[in-house]
N, C-alpha and C positions, 0 to 999 in steps of 0.2 A: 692313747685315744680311748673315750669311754663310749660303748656302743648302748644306745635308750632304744631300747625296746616296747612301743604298746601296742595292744589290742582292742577291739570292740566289737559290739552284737551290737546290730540295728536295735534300736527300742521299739517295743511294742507300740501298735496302735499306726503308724505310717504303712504307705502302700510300695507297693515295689517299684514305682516309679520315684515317690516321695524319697523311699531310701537312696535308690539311683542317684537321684538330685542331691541329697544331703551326704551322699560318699563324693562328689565329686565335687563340691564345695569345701568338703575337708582336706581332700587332695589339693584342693589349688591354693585352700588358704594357707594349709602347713609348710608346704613344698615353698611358698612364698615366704617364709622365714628364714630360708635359710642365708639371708641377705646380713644377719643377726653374728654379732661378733663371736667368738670361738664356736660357731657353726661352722663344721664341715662338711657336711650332706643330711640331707633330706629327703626320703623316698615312703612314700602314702601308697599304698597296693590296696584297690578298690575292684579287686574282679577274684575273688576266693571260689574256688571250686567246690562243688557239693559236698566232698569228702571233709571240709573244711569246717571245725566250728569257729571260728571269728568272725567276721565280715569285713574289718577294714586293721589291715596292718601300718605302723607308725614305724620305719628301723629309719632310726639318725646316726649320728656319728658328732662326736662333739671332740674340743682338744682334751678337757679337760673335766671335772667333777664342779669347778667355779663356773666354768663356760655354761654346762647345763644348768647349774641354780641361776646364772643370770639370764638364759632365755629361758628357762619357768616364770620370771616374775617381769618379764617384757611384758610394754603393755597391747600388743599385737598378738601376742601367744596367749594374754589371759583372754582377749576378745574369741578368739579362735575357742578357748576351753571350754567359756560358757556357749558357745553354740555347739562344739561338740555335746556336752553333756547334756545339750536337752533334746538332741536326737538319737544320742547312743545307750550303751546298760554293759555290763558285766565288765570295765574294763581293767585290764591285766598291764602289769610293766617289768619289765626288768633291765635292769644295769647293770654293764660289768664293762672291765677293761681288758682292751684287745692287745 
């Protein structure tokens, strides 16, 4: 199993409700992927405590290294990207095998 790890900071310039609304529209769009072949879980954590620098945590779970290259170029997960990336900034990834 390959466990995809991402991160993100709110983007400047949105208010903290704004951000509210756009973590929680990531959350239901991502989490809604996981319908997506060699997906095996999908969990979006949108409530990072102060001590915290991210704001919105991505940990999936895929079969395999194919699985995840084929839902990187689903065309549900690229709509998802371009909205994440025009509310989000600094984000972080990592992959490895469980």
């Amino acid at each position: 199993m390959l466990r995809h790890i991402v991160t993100w900071n709110y983007k400047d310039g949105f208010s903290e409700d704004e951000n509210k609304e756009n973590a929680l529209k990531i959350k239901q769009g991502l989490e809604a992927l996981e319908d997506i072949d060699g997906v095996v879980e999908i969990k979006v954590y949108i409530n990072a405590l102060s001590s915290s620098n991210k704001d919105i945590v991505l940990n999936s779970l895929f079969e395999s290294e194919e699985a995840l290259a084929e839902y990187q170029v689903h065309p549900e997960h690229k709509k998802m990207g371009a909205f994440i990336g025009s509310v989000t900034q600094n984000r972080a990834c990592i992959d490895y095998y469980e």
